[in-house]
C-alpha positions as CSV (number, residue, x, y, z in Angstrom):
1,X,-11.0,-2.6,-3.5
2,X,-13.6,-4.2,-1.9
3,X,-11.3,-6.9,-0.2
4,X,-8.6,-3.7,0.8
5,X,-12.2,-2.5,2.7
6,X,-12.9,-5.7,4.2
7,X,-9.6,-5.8,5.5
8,X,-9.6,-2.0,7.4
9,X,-12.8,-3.1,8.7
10,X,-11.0,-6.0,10.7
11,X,-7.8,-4.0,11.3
12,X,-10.3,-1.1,12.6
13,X,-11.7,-3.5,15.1
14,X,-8.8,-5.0,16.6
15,X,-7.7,-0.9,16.8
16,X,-10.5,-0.4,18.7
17,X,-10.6,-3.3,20.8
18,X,-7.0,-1.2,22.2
19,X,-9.5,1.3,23.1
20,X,-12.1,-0.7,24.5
21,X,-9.4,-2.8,26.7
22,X,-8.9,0.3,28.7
23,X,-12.7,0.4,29.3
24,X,-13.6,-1.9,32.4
25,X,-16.6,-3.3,29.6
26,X,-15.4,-6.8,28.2
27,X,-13.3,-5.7,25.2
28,X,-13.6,-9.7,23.6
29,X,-17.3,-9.3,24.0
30,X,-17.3,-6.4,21.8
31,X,-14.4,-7.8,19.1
32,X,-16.3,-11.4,19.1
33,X,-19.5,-9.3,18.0
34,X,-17.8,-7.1,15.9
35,X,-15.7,-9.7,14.2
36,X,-18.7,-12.4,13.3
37,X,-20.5,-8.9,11.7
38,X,-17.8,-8.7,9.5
39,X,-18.1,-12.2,8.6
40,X,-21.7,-12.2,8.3
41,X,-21.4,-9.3,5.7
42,X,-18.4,-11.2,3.2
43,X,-21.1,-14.3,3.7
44,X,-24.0,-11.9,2.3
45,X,-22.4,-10.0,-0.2
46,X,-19.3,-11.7,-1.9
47,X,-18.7,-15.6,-3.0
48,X,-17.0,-17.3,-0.7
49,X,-14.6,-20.3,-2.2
50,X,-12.8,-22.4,-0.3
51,X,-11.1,-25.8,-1.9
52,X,-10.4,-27.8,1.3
53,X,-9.4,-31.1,-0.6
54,X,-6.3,-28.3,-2.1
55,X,-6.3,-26.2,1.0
56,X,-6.4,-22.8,-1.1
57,X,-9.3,-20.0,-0.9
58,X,-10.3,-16.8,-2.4
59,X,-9.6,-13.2,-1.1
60,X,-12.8,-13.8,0.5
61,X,-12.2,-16.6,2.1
62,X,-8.9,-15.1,3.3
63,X,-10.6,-12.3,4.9
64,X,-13.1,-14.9,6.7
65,X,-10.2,-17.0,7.7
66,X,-8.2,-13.7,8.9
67,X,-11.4,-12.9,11.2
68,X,-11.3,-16.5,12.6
69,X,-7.6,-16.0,13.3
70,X,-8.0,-12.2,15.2
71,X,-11.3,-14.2,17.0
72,X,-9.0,-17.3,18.6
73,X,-5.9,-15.2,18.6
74,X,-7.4,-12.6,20.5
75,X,-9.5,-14.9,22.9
76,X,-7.1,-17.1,23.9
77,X,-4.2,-14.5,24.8
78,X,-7.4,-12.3,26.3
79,X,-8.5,-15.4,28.6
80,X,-4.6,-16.0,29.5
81,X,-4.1,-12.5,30.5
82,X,-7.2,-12.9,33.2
83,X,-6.6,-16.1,34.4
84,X,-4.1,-16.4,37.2
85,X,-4.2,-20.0,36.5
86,X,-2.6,-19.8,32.8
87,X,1.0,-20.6,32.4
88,X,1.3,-17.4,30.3
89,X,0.0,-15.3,33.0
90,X,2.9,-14.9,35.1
91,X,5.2,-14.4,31.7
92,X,2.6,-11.9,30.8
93,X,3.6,-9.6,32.9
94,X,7.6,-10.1,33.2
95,X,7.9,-10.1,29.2
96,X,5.5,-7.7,27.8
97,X,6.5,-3.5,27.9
98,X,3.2,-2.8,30.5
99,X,2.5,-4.6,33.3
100,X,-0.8,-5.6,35.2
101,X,-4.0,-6.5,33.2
102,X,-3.4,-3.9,30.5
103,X,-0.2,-5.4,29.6
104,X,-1.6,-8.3,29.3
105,X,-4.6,-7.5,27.0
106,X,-2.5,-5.0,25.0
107,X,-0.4,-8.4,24.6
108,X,-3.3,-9.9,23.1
109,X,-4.2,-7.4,20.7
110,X,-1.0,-7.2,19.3
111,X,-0.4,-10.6,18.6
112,X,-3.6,-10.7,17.1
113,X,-2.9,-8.1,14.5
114,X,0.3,-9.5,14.1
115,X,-1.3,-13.0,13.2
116,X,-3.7,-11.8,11.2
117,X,-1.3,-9.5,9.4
118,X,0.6,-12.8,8.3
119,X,-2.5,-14.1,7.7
120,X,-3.6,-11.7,4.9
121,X,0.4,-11.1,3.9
122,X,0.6,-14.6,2.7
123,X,-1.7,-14.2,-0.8
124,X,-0.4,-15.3,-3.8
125,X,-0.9,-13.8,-7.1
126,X,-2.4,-15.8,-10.4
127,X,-0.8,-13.5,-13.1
128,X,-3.2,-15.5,-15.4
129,X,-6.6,-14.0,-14.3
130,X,-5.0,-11.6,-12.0
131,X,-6.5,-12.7,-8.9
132,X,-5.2,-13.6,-5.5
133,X,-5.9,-16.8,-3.7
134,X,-4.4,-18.3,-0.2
135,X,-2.6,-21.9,0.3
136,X,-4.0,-22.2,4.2
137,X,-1.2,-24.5,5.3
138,X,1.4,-21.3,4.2
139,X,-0.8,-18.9,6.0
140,X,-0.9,-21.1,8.9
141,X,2.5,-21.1,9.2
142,X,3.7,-18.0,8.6
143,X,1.0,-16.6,11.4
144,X,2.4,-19.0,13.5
145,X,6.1,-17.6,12.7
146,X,4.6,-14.4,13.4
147,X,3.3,-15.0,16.9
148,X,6.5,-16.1,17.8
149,X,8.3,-12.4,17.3
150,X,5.5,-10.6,19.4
């Protein structure tokens, strides 16, 4: 339950980062904030545990990795789509269903929820004390396979 509310907290902000990027404000100003909130509350409340030598973590870790994911996801797509410079710009507009800087940044928020959906779609179950843990390397990839199909 509590990792199901941690989760809607992060798919609520990337929902309303579609708002915000309609808003002339800087919508990755306001996820970037909103995001490391989030991830300052799972540090507070819940155990974070995170086996780098076997690249596996907790739910909570999962839900701290999934914010890190939306936060570079999200920035990186959000600096392509206003920088005339980026080789994506220009693809930007001729691939994506909107054009001008709202396709672009409604670009970015998609494939940020659709990377962090992977993300968070990758647990794994132990049936012997019923919890759920994440092999990193697996969710890496499958985000990665995600991004792709946006």
């Amino acid at each position: 339950m509590k990792t199901r509310n941690l989760i809607l907290g992060l798919l609520l902000i990337i929902g309303v980062g579609i708002i915000i990027s309609c808003d002339k404000s800087r919508p990755s100003d306001y996820f970037n904030d909103e995001v490391d909130f989030l991830i300052d509350k799972v540090y507070r409340n819940f155990d974070v545990i995170v086996d780098t030598v076997k690249g596996v973590g907790n739910e909570f870790a999962m839900v701290v990795g999934a914010c890190y994911l939306a936060q570079a996801t999200y920035g990186y797509w959000y600096d392509s789509a206003n920088d005339s410079s980026s080789l994506w710009y220009g693809y930007l507009d001729k691939y994506t269903s909107k054009t001008g800087i709202f396709g672009r940044i409604w670009h970015a928020i998609k494939v940020a929820a659709v990377d962090t959906w992977a993300w968070i779609d990758s647990c794994h179950y132990d049936e012997e004390d019923g919890s759920y843990f994440w092999y990193v390397p697996y969710a890496n990839f499958m985000a990665s396979h995600a991004s792709s199909t946006v």
